[in-house]
C-alpha positions in Angstrom: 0.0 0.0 0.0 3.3 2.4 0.5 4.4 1.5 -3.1 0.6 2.5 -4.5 0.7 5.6 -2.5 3.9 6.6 -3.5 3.2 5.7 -6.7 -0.1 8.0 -6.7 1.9 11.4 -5.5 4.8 11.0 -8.1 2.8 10.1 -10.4 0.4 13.0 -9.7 3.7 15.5 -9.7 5.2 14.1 -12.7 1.2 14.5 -15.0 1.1 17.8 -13.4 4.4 18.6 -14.5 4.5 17.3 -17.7 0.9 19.1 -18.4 2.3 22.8 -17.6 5.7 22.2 -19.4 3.7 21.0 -22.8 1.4 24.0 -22.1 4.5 26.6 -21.6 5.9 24.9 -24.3 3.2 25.1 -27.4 2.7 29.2 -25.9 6.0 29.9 -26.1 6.2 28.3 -29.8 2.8 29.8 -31.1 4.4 33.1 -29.8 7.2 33.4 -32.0 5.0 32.3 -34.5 6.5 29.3 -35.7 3.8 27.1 -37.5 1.3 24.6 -35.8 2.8 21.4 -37.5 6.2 22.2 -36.3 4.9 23.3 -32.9 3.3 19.4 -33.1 6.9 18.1 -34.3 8.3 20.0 -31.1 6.8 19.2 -28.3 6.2 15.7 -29.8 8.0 14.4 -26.5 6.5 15.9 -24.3 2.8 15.0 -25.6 4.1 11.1 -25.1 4.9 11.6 -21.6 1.7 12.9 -20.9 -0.2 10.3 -22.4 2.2 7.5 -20.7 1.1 9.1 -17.2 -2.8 9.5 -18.5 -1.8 5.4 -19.2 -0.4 4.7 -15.6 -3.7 6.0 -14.3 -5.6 4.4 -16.1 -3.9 1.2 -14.0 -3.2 3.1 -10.6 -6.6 3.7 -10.0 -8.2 0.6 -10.1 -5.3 -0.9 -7.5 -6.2 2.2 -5.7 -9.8 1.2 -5.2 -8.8 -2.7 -4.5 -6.4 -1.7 -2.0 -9.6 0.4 -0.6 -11.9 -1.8 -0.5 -9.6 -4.8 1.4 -8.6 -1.9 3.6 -12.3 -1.5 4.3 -13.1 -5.6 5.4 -10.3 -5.4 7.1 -11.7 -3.0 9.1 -15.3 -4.2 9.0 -14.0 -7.4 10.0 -12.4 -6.6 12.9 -15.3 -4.5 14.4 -17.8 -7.8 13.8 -15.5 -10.2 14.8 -14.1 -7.9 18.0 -15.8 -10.7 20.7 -15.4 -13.5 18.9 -13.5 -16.1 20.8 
């Protein structure tokens, strides 16, 4: 659970990042005026690493909710089973 929750804040910092740099990036680009295919050609890189992280979510959040939901009968277990003997 340490690994997935790691995993969730870097993850979140590095989409974050990635999003404002590619954003910085195509401004800066349409304002020297340089043309939109070459703009695309430019920040090519940039637009992969967003979709790879828009990719690792797409897997993160589902072990997010299955780590959740143990988490949850674990703790719904203990409470019915608390005078069990």
């Amino acid at each position: 659970m340490l690994i997935n929750a790691a995993s969730g804040m870097t993850g979140q910092y590095l989409l974050d990042r990635s999003r404002r740099r590619l954003g910085t990036k195509r401004e800066t680009y349409s304002q020297r005026g340089v043309a939109a295919g070459e703009i695309e050609k430019e920040v090519f890189w940039d637009a992969v690493t967003v979709d790879v992280m828009k990719q690792w979510r797409t897997i993160h959040i589902p072990i997010t909710m299955a780590f959740g939901v143990l988490g949850l009968a674990h703790i719904l277990s203990i409470l019915f089973f608390w005078q069990w003997q």
